[in-house]
Residue frames relative to the residue before (quaternion, step in Angstrom):
aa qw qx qy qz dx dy dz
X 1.0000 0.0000 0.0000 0.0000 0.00 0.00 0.00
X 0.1992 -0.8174 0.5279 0.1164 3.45 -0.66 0.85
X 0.9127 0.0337 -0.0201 0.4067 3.54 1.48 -0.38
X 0.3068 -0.8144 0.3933 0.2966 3.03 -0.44 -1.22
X 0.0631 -0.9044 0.4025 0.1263 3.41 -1.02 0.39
X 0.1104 -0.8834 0.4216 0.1724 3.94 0.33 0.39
X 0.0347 0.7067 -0.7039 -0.0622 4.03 -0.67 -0.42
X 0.0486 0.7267 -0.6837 0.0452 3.11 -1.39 1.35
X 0.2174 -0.8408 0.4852 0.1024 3.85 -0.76 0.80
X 0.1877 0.8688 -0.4583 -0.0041 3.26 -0.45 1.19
X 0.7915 -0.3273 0.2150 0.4693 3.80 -1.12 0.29
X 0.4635 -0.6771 0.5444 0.1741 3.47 -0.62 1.17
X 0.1238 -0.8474 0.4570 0.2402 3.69 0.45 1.13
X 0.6090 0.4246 -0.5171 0.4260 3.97 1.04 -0.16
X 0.5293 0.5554 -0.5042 0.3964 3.64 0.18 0.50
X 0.0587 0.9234 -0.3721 -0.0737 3.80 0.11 1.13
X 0.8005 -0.3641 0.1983 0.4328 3.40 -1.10 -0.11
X 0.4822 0.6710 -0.2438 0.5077 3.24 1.36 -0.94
X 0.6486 0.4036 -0.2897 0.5766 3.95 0.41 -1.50
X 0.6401 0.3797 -0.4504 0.4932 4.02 -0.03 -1.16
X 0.7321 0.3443 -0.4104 0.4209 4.02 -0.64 -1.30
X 0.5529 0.7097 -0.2176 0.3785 3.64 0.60 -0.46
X 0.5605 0.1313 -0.1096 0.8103 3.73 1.04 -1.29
X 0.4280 0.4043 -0.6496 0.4811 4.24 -0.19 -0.12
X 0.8578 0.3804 -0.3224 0.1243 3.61 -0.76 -0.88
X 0.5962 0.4084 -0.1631 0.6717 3.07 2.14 -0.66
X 0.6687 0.4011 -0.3565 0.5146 3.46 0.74 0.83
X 0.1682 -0.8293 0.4916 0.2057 3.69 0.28 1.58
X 0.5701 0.6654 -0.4114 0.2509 4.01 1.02 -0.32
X 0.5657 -0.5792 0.4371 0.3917 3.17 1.31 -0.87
X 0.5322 0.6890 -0.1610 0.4649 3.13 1.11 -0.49
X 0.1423 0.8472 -0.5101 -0.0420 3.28 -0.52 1.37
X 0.7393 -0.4068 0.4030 0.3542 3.92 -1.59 -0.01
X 0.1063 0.8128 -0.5726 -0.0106 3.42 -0.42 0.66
X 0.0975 -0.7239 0.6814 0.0473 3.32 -1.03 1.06
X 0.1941 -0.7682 0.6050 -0.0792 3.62 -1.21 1.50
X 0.4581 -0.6824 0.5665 0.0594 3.42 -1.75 0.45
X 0.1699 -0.6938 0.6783 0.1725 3.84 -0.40 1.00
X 0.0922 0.6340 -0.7328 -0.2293 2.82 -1.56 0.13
X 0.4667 -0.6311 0.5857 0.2020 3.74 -1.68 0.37
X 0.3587 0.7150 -0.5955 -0.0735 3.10 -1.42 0.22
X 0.3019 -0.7854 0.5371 -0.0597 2.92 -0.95 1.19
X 0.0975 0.8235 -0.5580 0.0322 3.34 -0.87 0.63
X 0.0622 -0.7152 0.6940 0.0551 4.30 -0.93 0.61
X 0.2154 -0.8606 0.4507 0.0991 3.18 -0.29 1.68
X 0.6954 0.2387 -0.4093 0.5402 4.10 0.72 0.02
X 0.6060 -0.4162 0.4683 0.4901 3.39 -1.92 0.54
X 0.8709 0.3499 -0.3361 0.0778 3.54 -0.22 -0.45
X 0.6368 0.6338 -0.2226 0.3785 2.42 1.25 0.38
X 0.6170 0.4313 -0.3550 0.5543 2.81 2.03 0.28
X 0.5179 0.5928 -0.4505 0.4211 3.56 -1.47 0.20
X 0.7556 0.5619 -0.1764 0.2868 3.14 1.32 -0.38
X 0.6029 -0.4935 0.2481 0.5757 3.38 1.85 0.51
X 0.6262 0.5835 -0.4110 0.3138 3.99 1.20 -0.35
X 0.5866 0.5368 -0.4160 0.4412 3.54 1.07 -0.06
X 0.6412 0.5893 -0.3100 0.3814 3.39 1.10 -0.69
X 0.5527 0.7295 -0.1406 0.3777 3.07 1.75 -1.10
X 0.6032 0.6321 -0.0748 0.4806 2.74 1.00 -2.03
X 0.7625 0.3646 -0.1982 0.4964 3.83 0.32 -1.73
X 0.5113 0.6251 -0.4115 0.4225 3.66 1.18 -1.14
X 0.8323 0.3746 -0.2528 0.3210 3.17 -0.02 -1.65
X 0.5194 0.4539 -0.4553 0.5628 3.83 0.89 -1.63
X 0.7289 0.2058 -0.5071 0.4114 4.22 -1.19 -0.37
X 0.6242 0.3922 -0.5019 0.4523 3.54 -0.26 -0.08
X 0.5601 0.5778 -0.4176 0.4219 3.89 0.77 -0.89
X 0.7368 0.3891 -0.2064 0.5129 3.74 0.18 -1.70
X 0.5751 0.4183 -0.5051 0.4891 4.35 0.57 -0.58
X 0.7777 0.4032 -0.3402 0.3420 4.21 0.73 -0.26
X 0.7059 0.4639 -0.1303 0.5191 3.00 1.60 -0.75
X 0.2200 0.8519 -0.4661 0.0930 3.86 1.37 -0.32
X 0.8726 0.3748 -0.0700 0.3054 3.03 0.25 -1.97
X 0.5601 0.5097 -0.2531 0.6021 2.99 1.89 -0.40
X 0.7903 0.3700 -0.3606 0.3294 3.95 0.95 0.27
X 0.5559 0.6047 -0.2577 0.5088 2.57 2.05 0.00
X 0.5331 0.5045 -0.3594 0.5763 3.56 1.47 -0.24
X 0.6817 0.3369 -0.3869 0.5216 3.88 0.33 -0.16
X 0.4741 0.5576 -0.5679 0.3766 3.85 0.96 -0.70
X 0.7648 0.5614 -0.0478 0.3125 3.43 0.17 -2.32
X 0.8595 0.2316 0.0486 0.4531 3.56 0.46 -1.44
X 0.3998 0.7237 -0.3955 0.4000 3.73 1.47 0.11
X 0.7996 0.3109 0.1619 0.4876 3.75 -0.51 -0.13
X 0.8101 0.1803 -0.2531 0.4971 3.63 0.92 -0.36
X 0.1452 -0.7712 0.5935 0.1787 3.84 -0.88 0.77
X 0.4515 0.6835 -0.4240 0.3864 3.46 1.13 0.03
X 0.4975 -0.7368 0.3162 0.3313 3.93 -0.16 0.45
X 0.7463 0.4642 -0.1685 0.4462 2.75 1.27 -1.53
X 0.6704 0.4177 -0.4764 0.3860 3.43 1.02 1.20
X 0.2328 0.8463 -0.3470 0.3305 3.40 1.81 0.58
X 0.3264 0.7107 -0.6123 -0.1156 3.56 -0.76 -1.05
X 0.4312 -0.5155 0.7373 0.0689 2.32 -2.33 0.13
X 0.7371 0.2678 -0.0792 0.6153 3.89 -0.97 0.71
X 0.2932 0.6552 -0.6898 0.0946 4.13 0.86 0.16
X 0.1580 -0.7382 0.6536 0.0537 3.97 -1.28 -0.37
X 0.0313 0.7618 -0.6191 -0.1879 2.94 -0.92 1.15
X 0.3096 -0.8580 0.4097 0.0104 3.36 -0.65 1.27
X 0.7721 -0.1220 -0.1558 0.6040 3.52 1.32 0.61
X 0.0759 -0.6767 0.6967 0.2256 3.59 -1.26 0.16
X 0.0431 0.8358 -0.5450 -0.0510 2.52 -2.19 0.82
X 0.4750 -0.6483 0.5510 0.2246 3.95 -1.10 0.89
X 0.2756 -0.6310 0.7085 0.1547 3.70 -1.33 1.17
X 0.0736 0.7870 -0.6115 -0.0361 3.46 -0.28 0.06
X 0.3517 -0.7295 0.5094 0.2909 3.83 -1.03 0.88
X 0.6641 -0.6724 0.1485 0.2911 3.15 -0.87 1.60
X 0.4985 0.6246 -0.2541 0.5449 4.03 1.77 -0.49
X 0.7892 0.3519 -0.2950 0.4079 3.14 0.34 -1.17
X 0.2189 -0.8911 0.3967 0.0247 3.60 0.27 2.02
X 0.3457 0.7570 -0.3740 0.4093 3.58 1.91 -0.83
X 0.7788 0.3469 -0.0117 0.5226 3.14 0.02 -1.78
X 0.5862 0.2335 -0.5420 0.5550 4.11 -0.13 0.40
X 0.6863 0.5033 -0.3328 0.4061 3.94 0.34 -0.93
X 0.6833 0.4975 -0.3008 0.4416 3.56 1.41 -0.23
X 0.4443 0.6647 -0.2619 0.5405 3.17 1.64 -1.00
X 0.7358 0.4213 -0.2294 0.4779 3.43 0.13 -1.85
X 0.6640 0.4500 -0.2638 0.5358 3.99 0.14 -0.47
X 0.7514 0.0969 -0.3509 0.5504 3.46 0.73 0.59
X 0.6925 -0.5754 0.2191 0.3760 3.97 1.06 1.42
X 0.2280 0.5591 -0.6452 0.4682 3.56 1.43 0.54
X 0.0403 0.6227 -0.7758 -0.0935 3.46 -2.02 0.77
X 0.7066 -0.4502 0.4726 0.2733 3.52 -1.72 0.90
X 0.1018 0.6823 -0.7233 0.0283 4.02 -0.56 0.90
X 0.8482 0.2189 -0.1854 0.4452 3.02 -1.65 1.27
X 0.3852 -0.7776 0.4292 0.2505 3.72 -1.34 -0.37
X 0.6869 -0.5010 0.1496 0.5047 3.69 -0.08 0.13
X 0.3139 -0.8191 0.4741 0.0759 3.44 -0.71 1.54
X 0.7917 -0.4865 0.0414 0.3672 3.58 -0.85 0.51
X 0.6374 0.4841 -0.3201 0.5069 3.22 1.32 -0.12
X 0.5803 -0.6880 0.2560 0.3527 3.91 1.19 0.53
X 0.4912 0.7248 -0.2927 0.3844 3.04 1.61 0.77
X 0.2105 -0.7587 0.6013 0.1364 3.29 -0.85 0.60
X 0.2640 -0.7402 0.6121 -0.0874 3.26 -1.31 1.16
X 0.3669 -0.6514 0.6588 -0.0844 3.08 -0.70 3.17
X 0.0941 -0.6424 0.7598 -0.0350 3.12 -1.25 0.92
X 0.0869 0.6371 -0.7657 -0.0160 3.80 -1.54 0.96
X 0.0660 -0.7753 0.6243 -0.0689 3.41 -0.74 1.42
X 0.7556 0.1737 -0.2485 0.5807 3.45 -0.89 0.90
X 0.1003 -0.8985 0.4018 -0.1457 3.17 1.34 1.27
X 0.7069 0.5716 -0.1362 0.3937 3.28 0.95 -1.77
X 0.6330 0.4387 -0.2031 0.6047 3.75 1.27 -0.71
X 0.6379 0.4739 -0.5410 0.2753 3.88 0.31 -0.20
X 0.7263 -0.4007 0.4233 0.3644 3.43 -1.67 0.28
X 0.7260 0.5182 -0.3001 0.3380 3.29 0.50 -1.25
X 0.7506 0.4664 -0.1670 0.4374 4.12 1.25 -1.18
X 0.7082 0.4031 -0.1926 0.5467 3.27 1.68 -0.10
X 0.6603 0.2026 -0.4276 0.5831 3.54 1.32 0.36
X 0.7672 -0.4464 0.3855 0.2518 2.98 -2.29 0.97
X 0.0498 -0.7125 0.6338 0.2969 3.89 -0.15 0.47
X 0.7583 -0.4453 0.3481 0.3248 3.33 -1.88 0.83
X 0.9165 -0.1613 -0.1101 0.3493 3.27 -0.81 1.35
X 0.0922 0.7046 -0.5194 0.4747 3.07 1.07 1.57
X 0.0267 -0.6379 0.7278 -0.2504 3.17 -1.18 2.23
X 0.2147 -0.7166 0.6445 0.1582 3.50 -1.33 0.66
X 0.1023 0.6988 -0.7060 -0.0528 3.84 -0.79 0.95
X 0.5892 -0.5613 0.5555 -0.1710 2.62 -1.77 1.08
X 0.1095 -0.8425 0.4967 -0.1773 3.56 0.06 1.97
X 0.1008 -0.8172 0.5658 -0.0433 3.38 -0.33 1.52
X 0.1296 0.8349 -0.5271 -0.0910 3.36 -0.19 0.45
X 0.5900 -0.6630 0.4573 0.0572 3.53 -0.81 1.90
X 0.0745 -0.8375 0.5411 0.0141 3.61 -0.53 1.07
């Protein structure tokens, strides 16, 4: 194993209460709009293995992954686990991803940036700096095939 990779999706915090009670009221199903956050993380755990084009690889490939798989991670985010409607939607969106990145570790913002992540804000208390790639779904990079890029497919039998 040479690394790692994680994705975690959370409530889009400019999307407020107001907007939800809002489309709730003009939506007799119950059903409401949900607009989420990716974050990345990414990690190549020995020096020597990094520098070597696998982080690029790694970020290349996972955004192309989620531009095929969106609607299908956003339907298990939203609708998994809940029989109650009013935790359903319709129209979910992810509407930006983003990379914490510790504010030194220049490799990795300069990698980020080189696949249209841009820097929002300035370093927050934990010495991080926060890549932002919004309109995610339209870049070049998440919608072409990166070089030798195969999906396999883990079934695990119960």
């Amino acid at each position: 194993m040479v690394g790692d990779v994680n994705f975690f999706l959370y409530p889009d915090e400019d999307t407020t209460e107001a907007d939800v009670a809002e489309e709730d009221s003009n939506d007799q199903g119950g059903f409401r709009s949900r607009c989420v956050v990716g974050e990345i993380d990414i990690m190549i755990a020995a020096a020597q293995d990094r520098g070597k084009g696998v982080g690029r690889c790694v970020v290349a490939s996972f955004l192309h992954y989620l531009w095929r798989h969106k609607d299908e991670m956003l339907g298990e985010y939203y609708n998994e686990g809940h029989d109650d409607k009013r935790h359903r939607t319709r129209g979910a969106e992810l509407t930006m991803i983003m990379a914490k990145i510790k504010e030194g570790n220049q490799v990795s913002i300069a990698l980020f940036k080189s696949l249209g992540f841009e820097q929002e804000g300035g370093v927050n208390y934990f010495g991080e700096v926060k890549m932002v790639l919004r309109n995610w779904a339209k870049n070049m990079v998440a919608a072409s095939v990166p070089e030798g890029y195969a999906e396999l497919v883990y079934r695990r039998e119960i």
